[in-house]
C-alpha positions in Angstrom: -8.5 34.0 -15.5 -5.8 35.7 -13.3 -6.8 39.4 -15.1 -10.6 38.6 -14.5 -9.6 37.8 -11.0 -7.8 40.8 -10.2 -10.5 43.4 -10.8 -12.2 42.1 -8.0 -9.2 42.7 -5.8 -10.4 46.2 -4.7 -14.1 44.7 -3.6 -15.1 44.3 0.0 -13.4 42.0 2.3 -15.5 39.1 1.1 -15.1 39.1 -2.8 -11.4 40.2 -2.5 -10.8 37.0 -0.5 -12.9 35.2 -3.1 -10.5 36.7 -5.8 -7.2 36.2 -3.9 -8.2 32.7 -2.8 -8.7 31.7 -6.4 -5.6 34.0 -7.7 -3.4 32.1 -4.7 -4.5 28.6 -6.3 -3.5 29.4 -9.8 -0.2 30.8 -9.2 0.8 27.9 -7.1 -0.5 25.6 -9.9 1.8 27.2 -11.9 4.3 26.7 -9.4 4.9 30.9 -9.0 5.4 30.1 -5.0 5.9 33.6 -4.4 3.2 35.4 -5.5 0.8 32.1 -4.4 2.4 32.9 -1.5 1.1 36.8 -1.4 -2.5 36.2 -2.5 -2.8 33.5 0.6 -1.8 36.3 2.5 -4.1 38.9 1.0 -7.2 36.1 1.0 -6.5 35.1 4.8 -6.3 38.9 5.8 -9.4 39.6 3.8 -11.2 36.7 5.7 -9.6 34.8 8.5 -12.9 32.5 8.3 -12.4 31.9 4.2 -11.3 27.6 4.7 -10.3 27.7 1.3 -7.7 30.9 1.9 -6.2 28.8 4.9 -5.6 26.0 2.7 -3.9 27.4 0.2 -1.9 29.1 2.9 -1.2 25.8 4.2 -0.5 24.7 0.7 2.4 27.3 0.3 3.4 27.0 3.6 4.0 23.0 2.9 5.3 24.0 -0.2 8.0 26.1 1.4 8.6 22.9 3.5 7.2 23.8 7.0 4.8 20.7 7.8 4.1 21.6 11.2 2.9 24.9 10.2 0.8 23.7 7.1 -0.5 21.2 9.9 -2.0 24.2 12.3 -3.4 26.3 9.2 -5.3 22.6 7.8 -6.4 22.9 11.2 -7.6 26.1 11.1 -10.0 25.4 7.9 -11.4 22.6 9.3 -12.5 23.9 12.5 -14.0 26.8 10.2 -16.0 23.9 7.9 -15.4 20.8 9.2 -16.2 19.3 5.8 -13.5 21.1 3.9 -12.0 18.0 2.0 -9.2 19.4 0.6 -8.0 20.6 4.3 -8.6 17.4 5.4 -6.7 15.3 2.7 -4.1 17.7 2.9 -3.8 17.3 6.5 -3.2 13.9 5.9 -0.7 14.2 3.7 1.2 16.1 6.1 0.7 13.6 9.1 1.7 10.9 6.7 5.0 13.3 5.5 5.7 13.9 9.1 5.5 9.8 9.9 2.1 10.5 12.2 0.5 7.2 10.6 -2.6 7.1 13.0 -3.7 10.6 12.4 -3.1 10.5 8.8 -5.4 7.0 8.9 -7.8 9.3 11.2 -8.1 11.9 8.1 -8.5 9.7 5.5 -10.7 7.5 7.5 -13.1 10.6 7.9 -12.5 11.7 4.2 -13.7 7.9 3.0 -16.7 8.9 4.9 -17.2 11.9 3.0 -16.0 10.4 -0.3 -16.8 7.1 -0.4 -16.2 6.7 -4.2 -12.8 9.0 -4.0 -10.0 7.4 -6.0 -7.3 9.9 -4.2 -8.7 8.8 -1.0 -8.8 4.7 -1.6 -5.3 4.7 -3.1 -3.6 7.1 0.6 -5.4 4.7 2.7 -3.9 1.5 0.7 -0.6 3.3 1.3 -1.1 3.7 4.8 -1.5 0.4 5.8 1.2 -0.9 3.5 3.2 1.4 5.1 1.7 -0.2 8.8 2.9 -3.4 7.4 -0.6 -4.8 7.2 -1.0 -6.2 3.5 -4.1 -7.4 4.1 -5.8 -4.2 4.8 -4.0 -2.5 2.1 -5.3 -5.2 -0.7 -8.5 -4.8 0.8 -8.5 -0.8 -0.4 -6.4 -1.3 -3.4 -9.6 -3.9 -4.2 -11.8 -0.9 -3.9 -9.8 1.2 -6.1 -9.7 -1.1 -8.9 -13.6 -0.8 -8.7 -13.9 3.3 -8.9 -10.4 3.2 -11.8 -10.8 -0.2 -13.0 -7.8 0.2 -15.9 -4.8 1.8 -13.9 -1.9 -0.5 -14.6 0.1 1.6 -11.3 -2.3 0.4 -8.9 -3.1 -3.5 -11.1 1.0 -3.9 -10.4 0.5 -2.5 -6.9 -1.7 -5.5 -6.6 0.3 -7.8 -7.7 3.3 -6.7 -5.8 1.3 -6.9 -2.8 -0.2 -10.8 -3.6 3.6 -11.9 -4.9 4.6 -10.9 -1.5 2.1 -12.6 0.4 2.7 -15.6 -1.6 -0.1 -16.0 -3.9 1.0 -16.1 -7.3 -1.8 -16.9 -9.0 -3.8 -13.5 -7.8 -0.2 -11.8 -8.4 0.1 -13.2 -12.3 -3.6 -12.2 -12.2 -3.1 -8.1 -11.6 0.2 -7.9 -13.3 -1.5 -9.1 -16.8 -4.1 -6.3 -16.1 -1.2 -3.8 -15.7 0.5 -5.1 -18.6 -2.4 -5.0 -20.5 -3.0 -1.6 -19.9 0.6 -0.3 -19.8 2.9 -2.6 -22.1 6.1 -0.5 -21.0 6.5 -1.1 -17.5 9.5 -3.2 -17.0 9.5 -4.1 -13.5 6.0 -6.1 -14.6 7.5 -7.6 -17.7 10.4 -8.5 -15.6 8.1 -10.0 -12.8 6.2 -11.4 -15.7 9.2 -13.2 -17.4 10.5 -14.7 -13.9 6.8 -16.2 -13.5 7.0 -17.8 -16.7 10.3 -19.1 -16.1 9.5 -20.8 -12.7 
């Protein structure tokens, strides 16, 4: 893929942003920083308009641990396609990183709009409003999850953490037997699990 990518390097403007956006992407997947770093450069010269180039700018910029900055060029690719999801979840991320909690809910709020179905998106706004302190909301999205990824023990124990804590225990023994059942190994369930059968 990378040597594919790099013939089209000496094209017009357009394709070379193409080729660099995509070249960018991979080496930061492969977590070469650096030269991610360079072909976000390359693909944002080629194009300043490309919203996936600004992204993966943003991406090494966040990378490189400037949030503010990653902020602006999220920014940037969604005021150039204001339905670029992945600038969008990102910039979430970053508000929720940088302890902005209402404009991270704002992004993923718009993002649920987009993706309704969006496991990604379900699970951050969960985690948002646990993080407000409002269980109620939070097991009202993790209930949503469950529906799109019906057998991930993480998110079953998440549940049951969350219904333990409110007090049910009934709903709580409920979701951590799902999470066992799917993921035997997890010892802070088998402990939880071994208290309940104690009391």
């Amino acid at each position: 893929a990378l040597e594919t990518l790099k013939m089209f390097e000496k094209k017009d403007s357009r394709v070379k942003s193409a080729a660099a956006t995509n070249l960018s992407f991979l080496y930061y997947l492969g977590n070469e920083l650096e030269q991610a770093t360079n072909y976000a450069d390359l693909a944002v010269n080629s194009d300043r308009y490309n919203p996936a180039a600004l992204t993966n700018k943003g991406n090494t910029v966040f990378a490189n641990g400037d949030c503010e900055k990653a902020a602006e060029f999220y920014k940037e690719a969604l005021r150039n396609d204001s339905l670029c999801t992945e600038a969008l979840y990102n910039l979430g991320l970053v508000y929720k990183k940088l302890n902005r909690i209402d404009e991270a809910l704002d992004c993923f709020l718009k993002l649920h709009a987009i993706l309704p179905n969006s496991a990604q998106v379900l699970y951050q706004l969960a985690s948002i409003y646990q993080i407000m302190e409002d269980p109620n909301q939070a097991i009202e999205w993790l209930l949503q999850l469950i529906s799109v990824v019906p057998t991930d023990p993480h998110v079953l124990s998440k549940l049951g953490n969350l219904y333990d804590t409110e007090g049910d225990k009934s709903q709580a023994f409920h979701y951590y037997c799902e999470s066992y059942r799917y993921f035997p190994s997890n010892i802070e369930v088998i402990e939880w699990l071994g208290a309940y059968y104690i009391d």
